[in-house]
C-alpha positions as CSV (number, residue, x, y, z in Angstrom):
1,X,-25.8,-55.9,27.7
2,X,-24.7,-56.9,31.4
3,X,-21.2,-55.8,32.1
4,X,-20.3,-58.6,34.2
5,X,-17.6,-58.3,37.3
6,X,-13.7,-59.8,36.7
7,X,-13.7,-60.8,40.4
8,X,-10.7,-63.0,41.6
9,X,-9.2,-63.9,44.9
10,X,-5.5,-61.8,44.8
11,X,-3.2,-64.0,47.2
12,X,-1.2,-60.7,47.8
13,X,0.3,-60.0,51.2
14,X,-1.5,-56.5,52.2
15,X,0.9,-54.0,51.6
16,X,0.3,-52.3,54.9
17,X,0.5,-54.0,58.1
18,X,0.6,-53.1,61.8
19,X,3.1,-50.1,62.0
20,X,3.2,-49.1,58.6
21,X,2.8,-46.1,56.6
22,X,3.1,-46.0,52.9
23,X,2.6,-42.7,51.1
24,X,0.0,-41.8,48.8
25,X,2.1,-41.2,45.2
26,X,-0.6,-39.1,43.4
27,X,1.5,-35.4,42.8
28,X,1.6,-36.0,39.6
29,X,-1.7,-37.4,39.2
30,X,-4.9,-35.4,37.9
31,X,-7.4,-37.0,40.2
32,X,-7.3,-36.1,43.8
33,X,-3.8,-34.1,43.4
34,X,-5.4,-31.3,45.2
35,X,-7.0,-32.8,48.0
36,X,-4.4,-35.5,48.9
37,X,-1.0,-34.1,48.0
38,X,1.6,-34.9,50.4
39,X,-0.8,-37.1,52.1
40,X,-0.3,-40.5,54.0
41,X,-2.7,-43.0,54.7
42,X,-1.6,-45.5,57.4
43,X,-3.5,-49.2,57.9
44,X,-3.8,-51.4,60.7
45,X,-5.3,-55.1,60.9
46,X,-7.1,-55.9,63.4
47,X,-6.9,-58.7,65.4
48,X,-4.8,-60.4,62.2
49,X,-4.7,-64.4,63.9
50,X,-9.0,-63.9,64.0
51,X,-10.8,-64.4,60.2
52,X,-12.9,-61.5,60.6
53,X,-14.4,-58.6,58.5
54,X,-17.1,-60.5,57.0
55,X,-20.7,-58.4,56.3
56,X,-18.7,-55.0,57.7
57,X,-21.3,-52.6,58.9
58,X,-21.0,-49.5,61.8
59,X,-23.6,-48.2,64.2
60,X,-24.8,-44.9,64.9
61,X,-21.9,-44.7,67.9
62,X,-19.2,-45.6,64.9
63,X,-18.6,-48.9,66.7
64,X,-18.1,-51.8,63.5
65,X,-20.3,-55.0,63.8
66,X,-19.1,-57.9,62.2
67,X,-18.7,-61.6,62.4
68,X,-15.6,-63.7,63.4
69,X,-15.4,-67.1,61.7
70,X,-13.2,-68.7,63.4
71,X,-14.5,-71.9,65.5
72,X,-11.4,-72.1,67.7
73,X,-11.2,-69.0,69.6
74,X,-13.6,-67.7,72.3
75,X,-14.6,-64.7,70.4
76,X,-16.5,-66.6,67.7
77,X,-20.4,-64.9,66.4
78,X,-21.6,-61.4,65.7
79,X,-18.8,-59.0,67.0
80,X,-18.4,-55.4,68.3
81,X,-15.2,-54.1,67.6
82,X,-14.1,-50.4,68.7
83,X,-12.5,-48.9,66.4
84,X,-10.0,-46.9,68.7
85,X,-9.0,-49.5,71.0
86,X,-9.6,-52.6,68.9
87,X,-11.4,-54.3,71.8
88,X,-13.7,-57.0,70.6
89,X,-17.4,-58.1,72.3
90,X,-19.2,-60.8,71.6
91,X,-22.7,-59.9,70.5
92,X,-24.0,-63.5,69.5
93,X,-21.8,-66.3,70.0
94,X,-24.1,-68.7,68.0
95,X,-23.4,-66.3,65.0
96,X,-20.3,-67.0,63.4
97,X,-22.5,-68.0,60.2
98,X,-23.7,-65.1,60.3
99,X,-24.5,-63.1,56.8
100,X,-26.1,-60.0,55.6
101,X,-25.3,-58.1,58.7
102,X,-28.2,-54.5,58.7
103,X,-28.2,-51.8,60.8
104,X,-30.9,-49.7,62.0
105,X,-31.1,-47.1,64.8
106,X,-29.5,-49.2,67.7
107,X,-30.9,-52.8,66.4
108,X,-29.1,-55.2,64.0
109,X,-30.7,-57.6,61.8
110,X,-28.4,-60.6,60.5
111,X,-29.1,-63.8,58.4
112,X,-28.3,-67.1,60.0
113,X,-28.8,-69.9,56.9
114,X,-32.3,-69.8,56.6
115,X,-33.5,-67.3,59.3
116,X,-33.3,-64.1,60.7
117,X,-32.5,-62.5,63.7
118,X,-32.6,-59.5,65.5
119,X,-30.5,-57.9,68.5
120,X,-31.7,-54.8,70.6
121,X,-30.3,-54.2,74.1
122,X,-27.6,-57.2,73.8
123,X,-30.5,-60.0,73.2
124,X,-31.3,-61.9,70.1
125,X,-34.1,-62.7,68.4
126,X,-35.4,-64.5,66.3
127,X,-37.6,-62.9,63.5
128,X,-38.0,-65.3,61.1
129,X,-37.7,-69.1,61.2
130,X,-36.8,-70.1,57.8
131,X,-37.5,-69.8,53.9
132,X,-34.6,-66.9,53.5
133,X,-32.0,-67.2,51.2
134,X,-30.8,-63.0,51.6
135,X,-31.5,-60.5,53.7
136,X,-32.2,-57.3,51.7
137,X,-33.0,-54.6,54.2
138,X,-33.7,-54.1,57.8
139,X,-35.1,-50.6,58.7
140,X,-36.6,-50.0,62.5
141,X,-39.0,-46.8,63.7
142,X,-40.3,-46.0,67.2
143,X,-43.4,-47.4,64.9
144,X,-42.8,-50.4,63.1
145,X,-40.0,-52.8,61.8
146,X,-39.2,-53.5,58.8
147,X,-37.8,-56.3,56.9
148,X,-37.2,-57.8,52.9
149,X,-35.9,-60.7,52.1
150,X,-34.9,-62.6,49.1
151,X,-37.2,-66.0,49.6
152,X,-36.1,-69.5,48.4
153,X,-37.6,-69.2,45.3
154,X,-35.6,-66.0,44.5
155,X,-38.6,-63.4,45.0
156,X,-39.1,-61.2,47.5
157,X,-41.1,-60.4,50.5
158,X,-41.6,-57.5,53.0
159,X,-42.6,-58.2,56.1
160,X,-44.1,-55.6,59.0
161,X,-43.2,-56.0,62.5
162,X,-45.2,-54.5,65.3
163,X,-43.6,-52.8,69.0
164,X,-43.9,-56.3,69.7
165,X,-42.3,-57.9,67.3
166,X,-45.2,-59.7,65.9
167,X,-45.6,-59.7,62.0
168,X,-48.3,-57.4,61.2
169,X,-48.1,-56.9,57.5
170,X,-46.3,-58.4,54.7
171,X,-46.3,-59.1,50.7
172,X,-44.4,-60.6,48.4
173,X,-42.6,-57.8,45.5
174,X,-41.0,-58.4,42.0
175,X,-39.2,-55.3,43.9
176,X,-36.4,-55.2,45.7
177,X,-34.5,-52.7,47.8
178,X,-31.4,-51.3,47.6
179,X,-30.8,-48.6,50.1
180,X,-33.2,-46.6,52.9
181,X,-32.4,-42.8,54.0
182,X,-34.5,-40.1,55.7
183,X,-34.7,-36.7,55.1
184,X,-34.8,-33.4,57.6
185,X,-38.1,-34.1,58.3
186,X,-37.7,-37.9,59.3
187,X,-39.0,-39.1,56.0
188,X,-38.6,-42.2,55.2
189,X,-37.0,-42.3,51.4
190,X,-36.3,-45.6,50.0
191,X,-34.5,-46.5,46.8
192,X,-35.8,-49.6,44.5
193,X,-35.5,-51.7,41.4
194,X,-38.0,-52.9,39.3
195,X,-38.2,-54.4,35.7
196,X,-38.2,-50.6,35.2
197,X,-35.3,-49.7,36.7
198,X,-34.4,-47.8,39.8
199,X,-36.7,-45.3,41.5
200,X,-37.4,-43.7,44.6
201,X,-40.5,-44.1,47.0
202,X,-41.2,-41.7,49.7
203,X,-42.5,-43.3,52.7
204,X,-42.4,-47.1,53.9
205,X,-45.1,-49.6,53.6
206,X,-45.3,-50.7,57.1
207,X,-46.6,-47.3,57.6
208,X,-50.4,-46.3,57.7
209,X,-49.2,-43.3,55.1
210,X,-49.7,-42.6,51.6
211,X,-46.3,-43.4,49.8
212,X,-44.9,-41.7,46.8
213,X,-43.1,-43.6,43.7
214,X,-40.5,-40.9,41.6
215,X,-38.7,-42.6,38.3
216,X,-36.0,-40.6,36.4
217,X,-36.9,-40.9,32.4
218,X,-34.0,-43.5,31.6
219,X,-33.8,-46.8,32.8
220,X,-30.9,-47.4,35.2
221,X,-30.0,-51.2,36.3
222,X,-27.2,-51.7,39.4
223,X,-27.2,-54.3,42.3
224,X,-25.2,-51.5,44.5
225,X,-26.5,-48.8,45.6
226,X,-26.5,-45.4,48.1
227,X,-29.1,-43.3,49.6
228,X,-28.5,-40.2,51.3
229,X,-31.4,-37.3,51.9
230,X,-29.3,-34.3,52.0
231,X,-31.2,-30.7,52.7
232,X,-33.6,-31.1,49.9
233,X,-31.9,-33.3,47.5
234,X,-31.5,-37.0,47.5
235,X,-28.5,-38.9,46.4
236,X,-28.4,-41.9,44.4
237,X,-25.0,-43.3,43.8
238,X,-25.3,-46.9,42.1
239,X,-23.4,-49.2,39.8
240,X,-24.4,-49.1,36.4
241,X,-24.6,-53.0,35.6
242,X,-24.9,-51.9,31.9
243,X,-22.0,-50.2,31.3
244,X,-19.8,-50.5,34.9
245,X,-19.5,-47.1,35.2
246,X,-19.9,-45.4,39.5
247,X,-23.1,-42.8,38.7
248,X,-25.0,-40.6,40.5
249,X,-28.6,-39.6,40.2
250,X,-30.1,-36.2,42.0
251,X,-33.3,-35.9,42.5
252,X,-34.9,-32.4,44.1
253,X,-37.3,-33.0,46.1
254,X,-38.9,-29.5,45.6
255,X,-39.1,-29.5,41.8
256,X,-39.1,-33.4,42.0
257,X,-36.6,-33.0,39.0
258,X,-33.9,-35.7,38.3
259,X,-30.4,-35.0,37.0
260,X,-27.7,-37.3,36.1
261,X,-23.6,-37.9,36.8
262,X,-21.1,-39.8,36.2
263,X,-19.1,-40.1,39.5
264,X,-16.2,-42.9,37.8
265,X,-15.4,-44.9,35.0
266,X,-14.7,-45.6,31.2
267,X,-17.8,-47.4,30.0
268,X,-17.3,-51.0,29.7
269,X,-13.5,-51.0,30.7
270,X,-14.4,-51.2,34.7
271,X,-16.6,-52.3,37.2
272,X,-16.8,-49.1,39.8
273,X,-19.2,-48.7,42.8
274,X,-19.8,-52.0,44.9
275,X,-19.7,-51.7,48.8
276,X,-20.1,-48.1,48.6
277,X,-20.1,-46.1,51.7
278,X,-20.7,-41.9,51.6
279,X,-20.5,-39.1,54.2
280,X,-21.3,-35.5,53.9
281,X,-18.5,-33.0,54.8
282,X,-20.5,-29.5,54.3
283,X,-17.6,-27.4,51.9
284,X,-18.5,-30.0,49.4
285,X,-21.5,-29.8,47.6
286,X,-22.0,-34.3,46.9
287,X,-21.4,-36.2,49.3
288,X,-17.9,-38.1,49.4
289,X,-17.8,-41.7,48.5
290,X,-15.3,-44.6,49.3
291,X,-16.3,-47.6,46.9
292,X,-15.0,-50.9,45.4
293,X,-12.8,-50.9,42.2
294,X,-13.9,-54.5,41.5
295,X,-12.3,-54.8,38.4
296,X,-8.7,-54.0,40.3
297,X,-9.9,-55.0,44.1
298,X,-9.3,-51.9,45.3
299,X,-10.7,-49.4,47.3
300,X,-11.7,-45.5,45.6
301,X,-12.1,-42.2,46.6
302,X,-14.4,-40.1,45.2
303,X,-14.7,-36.1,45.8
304,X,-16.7,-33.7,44.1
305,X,-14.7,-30.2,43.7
306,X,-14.6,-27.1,41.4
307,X,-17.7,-28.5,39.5
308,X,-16.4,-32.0,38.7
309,X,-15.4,-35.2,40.4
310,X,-12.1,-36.6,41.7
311,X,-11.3,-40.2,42.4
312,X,-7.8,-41.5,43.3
313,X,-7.7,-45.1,44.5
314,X,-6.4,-44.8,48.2
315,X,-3.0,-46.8,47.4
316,X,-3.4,-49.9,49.8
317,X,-2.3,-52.9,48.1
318,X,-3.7,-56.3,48.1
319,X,-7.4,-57.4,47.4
320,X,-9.5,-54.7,49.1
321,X,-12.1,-52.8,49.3
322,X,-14.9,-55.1,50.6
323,X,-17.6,-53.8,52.8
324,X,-16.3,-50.3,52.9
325,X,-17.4,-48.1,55.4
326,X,-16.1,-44.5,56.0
327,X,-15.9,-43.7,60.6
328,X,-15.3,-40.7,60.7
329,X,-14.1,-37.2,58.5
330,X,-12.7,-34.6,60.4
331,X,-10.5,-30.9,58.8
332,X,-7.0,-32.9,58.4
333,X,-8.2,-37.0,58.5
334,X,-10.5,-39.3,57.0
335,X,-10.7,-43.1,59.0
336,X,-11.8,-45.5,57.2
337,X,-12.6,-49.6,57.9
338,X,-13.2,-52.5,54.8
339,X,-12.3,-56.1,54.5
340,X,-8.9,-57.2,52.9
341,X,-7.9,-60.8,51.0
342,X,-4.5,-62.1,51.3
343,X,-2.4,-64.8,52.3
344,X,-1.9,-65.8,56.0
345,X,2.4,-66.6,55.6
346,X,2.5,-68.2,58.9
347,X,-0.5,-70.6,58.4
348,X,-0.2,-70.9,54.7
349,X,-3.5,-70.4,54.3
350,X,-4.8,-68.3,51.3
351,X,-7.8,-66.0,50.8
352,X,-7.2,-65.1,54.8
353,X,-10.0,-62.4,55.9
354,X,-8.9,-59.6,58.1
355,X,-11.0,-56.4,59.6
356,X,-7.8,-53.6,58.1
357,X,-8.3,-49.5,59.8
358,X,-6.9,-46.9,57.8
359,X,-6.1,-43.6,58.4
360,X,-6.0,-41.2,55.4
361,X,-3.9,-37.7,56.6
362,X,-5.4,-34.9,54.5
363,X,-2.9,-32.4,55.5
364,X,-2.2,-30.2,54.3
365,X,-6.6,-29.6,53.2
366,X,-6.7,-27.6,50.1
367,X,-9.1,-24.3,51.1
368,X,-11.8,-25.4,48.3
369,X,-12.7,-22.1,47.8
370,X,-9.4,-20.1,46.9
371,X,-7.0,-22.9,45.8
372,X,-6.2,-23.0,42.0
373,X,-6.6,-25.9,39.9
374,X,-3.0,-27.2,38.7
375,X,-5.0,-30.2,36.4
């Protein structure tokens, strides 16, 4: 049974403008209680006249890539914004259709209609000329480049790149990709679905080295999924499409042994885990995830403490939550980026896109070792 997605446009005003600071209300709560009491999360838009936000990804520097829609301002394409001062650049002006925006070491891939292009060293590129209806993934090594995309008869196709950019490999896959990660070593790891369900596969096919295909026994299906190679474990956080729940597979990569979680969710009363973005903050033993609530349009929290996980939606109003990513965790504050819907009051126009910066204040941070639970 497919759970499918209650996905609307909310025309709510976003609850937390320029200036603002609403407080998180969860004292009484028995989710995140512990790790956000007294807290505060304060959100900025950026750049609120500019419909931007679109395809939200960050590069290795933390700066956000995205596109800027608008065909009546001078900052229109693939955009650079800074998250501290808010200063936009212009990356490709001839962009502002672009889609599927992928990063990968200093390089961004993005989808205009058809084709695909590539920027390194503030020139684009074009990759492929046509036939593409989605880019899938976009993954870049000192040896090769590597590149799926869904064709325009729905299958999909690897292709290889060279140093030179020349295609030097490809096939066409039933297959399809959902997330890439390498390990301590520089493995490459990448996380699949097949008619089987997900797996994992150790290495990449652009590379002249065997590669390695792991299943867990049970057959998971999603269309949203995480990667991340931590130490000797790798961490699968996905949608469940059958049930809606936020999971987590585990998977040692000594023992090659699987084991299974339930991150979020009710089964079949929500629709947890699209646009999911994770860091790794070391006093935890999971990674912690920020993720869509698509069945409220909300962004979620989700923290793994005293042996089970905690998830608190963040408290930001409107429709939100879209192409999450998390910039930066430090002892007392967590800054985070996504997408927001809402309505434009001045223009009157409705389903307004804006880039919105948040700033959750974890103060005071709960010593995770000596606190007591009050749940």
């Amino acid at each position: 049974m497919r759970f499918a997605a209650r996905i609307g446009l909310a025309l709510i005003l976003l609850s937390c403008g320029d200036g603002q600071v609403r407080r998180l209300s969860l004292s009484h709560s028995q989710d995140l209680s512990l790790l956000l009491h007294q807290s505060e999360t304060h959100c900025q838009i950026v750049n609120e006249d500019l419909d931007i936000g679109s395809f939200l990804s960050k590069d290795s520097e933390g700066q956000l890539i995205s596109v800027v829609r608008d065909q009546n301002t001078s900052q229109t394409g693939l955009v650079q914004i800074d998250p501290e001062s808010l200063d936009l650049k212009v990356l490709d002006e001839s962009a502002s259709k672009a889609m599927d925006i992928k990063i990968s070491e200093d390089s961004i891939a993005y989808r205009l209609e058809e084709s695909v292009k590539f920027l390194a060293a503030g020139k684009p590129e074009e990759l492929l000329s046509a036939g593409v209806s989605k880019l899938m993934a976009f993954e870049q090594t000192s040896k090769s480049l590597l590149l799926q995309v869904q064709n325009m008869n729905g299958g999909f196709d690897w292709v290889c790149f060279n140093q030179d950019h020349q295609i030097s490999a490809g096939a066409s896959s039933e297959d399809r990709i959902l997330s890439i990660a390498h390990d301590a070593q520089d493995r490459q790891w990448i996380a699949l679905e097949s008619s089987d369900g997900i797996y994992l596969q150790k290495n990449s096919l652009c590379l002249d080295t065997d590669s390695a295909i792991y299943r867990p026994k049970l057959k998971y299906r999603t269309e949203h999924a995480k990667l991340m190679v931590i130490d000797k474990q790798a961490f699968l956080s996905f949608l469940n499409m059958e049930n809606g729940n936020f999971e987590l597979l585990i998977f040692n990569l000594d023992s090659e042994v699987w084991s299974h979680e339930i991150i979020d969710g009710a089964a079949y009363q929500n629709y947890l885990g699209m646009d999911i973005d994770a860091q790794v903050i070391p006093r935890f033993e999971r990674p912690i995830y920020l993720y869509l609530d698509a069945w409220k349009l909300e962004p979620k929290l989700a923290i793994f403490y005293k042996g089970k996980w905690k998830t608190s939606h963040i408290g930001i109003g409107g429709s939100s939550g879209f192409y999450n990513q998390i910039l930066s965790i430090d002892e007392n504050k967590m800054k985070i980026a996504f997408r927001s819907f809402r309505n434009a009051m001045s223009t009157g126009r409705s389903s307004f896109e804006n880039l919105v910066l948040c700033e959750i204040d974890f103060k005071p941070m709960v010593d995770t070792k000596n606190a007591q639970d009050k749940n």
